[in-house]
C-alpha positions in Angstrom: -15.3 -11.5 -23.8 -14.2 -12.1 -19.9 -16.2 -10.9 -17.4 -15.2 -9.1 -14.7 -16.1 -10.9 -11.8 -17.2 -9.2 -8.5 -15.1 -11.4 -6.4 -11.7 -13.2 -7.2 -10.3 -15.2 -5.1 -6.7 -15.5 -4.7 -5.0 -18.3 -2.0 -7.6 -18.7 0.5 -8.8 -14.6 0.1 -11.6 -13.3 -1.4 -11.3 -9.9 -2.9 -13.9 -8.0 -4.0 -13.3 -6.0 -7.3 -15.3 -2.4 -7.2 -15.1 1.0 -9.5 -14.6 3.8 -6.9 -13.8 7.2 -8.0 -12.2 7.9 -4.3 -8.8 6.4 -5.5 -8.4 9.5 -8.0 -8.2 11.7 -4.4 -4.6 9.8 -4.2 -4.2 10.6 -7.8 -4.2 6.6 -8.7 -5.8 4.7 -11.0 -6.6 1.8 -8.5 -5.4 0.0 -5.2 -6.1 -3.1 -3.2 -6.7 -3.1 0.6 -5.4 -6.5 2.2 -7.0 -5.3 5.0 -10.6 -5.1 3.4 -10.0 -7.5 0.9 -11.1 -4.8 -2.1 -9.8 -4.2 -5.5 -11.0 -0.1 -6.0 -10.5 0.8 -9.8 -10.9 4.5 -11.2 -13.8 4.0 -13.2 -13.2 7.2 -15.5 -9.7 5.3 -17.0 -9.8 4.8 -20.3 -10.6 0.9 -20.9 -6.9 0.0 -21.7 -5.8 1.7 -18.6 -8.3 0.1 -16.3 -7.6 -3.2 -17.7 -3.7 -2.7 -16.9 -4.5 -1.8 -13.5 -6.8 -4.6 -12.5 -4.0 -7.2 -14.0 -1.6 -4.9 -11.3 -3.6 -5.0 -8.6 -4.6 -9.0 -8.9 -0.1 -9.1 -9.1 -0.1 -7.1 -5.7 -2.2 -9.8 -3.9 -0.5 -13.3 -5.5 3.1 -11.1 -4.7 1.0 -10.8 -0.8 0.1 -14.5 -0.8 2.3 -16.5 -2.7 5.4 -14.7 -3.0 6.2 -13.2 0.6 6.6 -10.1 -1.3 9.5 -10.4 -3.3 8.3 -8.6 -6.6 9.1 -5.4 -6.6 7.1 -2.4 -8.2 8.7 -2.0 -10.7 8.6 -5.5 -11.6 5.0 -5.9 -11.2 4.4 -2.8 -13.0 6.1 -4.6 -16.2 4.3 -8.0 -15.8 1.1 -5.8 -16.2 1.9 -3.7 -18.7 2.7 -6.6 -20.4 -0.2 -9.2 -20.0 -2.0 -5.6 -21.2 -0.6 -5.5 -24.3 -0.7 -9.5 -24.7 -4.0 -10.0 -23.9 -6.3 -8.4 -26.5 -4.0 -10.5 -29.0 -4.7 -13.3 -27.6 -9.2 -12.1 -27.7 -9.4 -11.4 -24.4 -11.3 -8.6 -23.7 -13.1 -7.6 -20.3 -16.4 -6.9 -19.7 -16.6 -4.3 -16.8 -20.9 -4.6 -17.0 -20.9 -6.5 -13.6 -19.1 -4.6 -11.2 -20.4 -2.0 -8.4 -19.5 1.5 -8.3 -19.5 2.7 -4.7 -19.4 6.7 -4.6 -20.4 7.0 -8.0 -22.6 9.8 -9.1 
């Protein structure tokens, strides 16, 4: 089991990772803030769903940092669809127990 942790850090950037049901108001499923430096996940996805767009996100900042941009969406949105699926083969599982929820009820 992987924990989630509340902080990754990707280059020299810290992000924090948070559940916050405000991104379903955009009808997403997560974002990431550059400015901020937050990772918001919906935290009413189903765990295969959230999971997919955490790996998407974490892709958003290393295209940011490392990669001037170059990836497109669509290309990022196969890369984590496709660490989703390969990941639980491989017994890696996430443990969401650690992170905040900001706005939750």
């Amino acid at each position: 089991m992987l924990k989630v942790p509340r902080r990754i850090q990707v280059g020299g950037h810290l992000y924090q990772i948070r559940f916050n049901p405000a991104v379903q108001d955009d009808d997403r499923w997560g974002q990431v803030n550059n400015r901020t430096q937050t990772i918001d996940l919906d935290p009413d996805r189903p765990l295969s769903q959230r999971r997919c767009v955490l790996i998407h996100e974490i892709l958003h900042i290393i295209n940011n940092v490392y990669a001037n941009q170059a990836l497109e969406e669509k290309t990022i949105d196969a890369i984590s669809e496709g660490l989703n699926q390969v990941l639980p083969q491989l017994g890696v599982e996430f443990d969401w127990s650690g992170l905040e929820c900001v706005g939750c009820k």
